[in-house]
N, C-alpha and C positions, 0 to 999 in steps of 0.2 A: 276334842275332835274325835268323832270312829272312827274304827280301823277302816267301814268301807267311803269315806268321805276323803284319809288321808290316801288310800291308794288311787284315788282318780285324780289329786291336786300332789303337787308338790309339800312336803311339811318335813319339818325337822324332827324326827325320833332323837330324845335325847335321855340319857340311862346315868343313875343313881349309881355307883357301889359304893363299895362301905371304903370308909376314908378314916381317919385319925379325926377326932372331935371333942378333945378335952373341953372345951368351953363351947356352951350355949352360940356363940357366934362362930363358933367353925362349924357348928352342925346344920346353921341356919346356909351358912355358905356352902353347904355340902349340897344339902336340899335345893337351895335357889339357882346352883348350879346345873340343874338340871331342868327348870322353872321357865324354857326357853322355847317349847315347843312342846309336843306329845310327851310328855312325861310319864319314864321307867322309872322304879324302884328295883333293884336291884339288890338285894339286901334282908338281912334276917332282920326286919322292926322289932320281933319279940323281944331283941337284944339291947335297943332302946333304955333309957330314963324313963322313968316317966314324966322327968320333965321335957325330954327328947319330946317322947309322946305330946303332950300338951305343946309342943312348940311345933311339930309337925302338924297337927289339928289346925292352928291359927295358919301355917304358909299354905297348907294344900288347899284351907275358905279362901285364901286371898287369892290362890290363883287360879283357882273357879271364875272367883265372883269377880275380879279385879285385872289379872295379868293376864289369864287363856285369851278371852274378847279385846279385849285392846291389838295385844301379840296375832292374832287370827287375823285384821284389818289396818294395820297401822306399815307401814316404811320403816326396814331396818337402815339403822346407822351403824357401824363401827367407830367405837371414838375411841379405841386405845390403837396402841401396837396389838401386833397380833399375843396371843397371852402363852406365859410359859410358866406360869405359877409360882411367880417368884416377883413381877412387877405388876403394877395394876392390870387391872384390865375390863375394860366399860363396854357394852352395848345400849342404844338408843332406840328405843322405839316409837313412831309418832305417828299420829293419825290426823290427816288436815280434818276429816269429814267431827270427828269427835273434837277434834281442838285441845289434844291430849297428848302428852309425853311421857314416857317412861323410862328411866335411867336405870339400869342395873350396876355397880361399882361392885368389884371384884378388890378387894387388895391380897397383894401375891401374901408370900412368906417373907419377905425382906423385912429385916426386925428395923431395920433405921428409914423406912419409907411411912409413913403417918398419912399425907397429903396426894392430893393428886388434883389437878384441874380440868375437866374432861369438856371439850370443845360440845357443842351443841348445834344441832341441825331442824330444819323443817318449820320454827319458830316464825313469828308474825314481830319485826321489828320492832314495832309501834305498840307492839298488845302487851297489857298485863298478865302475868304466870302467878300461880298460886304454886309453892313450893311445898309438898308435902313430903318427909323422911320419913320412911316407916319405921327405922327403929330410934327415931331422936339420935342419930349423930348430930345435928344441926335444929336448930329451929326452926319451925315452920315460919314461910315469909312469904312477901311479894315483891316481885324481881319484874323489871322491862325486858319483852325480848330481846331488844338491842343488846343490853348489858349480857344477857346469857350467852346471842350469839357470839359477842368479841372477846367478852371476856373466861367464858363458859363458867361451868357448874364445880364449882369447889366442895370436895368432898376430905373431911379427917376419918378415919379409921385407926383406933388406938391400940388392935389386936390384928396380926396380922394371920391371913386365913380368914378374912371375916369381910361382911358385903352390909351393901344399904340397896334399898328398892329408894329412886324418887320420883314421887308421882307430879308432873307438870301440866295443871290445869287451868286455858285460858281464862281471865276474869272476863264475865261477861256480862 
């Protein structure tokens, strides 16, 4: 999004700082935490892995090519409590016109919380979902909307500080 498109429309400015990131999946949650809107960096990069690096490369293609457009035209959901870094914490994004969902799962710091089951919105009853996890928490599958609305989207996280993108795409 530009700065002069964001100041005529409403948009979410959302800003990077440097956060604690011993393992690959807290940096990826550091990064996707901010993955929400106009997205800051805030942050000396040169301070960086270079597997930081190469892993920053891969979220900032995907959310070019993948989350910016989606996130620009889709229906926000809230599907957790409100988040205090410590319990889960989910946002849904869904688009009727694409037929597309996007799950963001957050797991707090709570070292005995693994699981979470995040309620789902904006689904088609009756239609097929192609469930894709971007980073293999889960298998990729195919799920009935019914089942996801009632029973919603089951998400494990084995490190806590650590997040999954799920991309929810109608079969068509």
């Amino acid at each position: 999004m530009t700065p002069a498109r964001c100041f005529r429309q409403p948009c979410l400015r959302t800003y990077v700082e440097k956060w604690p990131t011993p393992r690959l999946e807290n940096f990826r949650y550091m990064l996707r935490s901010g993955m929400m809107g106009w997205l800051t960096v805030m942050q000396n990069t040169n301070a960086w892995t270079p597997e930081q690096h190469d892993a920053a490369k891969r979220e900032f293609a995907l959310y070019k090519e993948k989350l910016r457009p989606l996130i620009r035209d889709a229906d926000l959901y809230h599907i957790s409590a409100r988040p205090d870094g410590v319990h889960w914490d989910g946002i849904e994004y869904y688009d009727a016109k694409r037929a597309q969902a996007l799950a963001y799962a957050f797991r707090g710091s709570a070292p005995d919380d693994p699981g979470h089951i995040f309620p789902l919105h904006g689904l088609d009853p009756q239609r097929q979902y192609r469930l894709h996890f971007e980073d293999g928490s889960s298998p990729d599958r195919t799920q009935i909307g019914r089942e996801l609305l009632n029973k919603g989207l089951n998400i494990t996280l084995t490190v806590p500080n650590s997040s999954e993108l799920v991309f929810i795409d109608e079969v068509k």
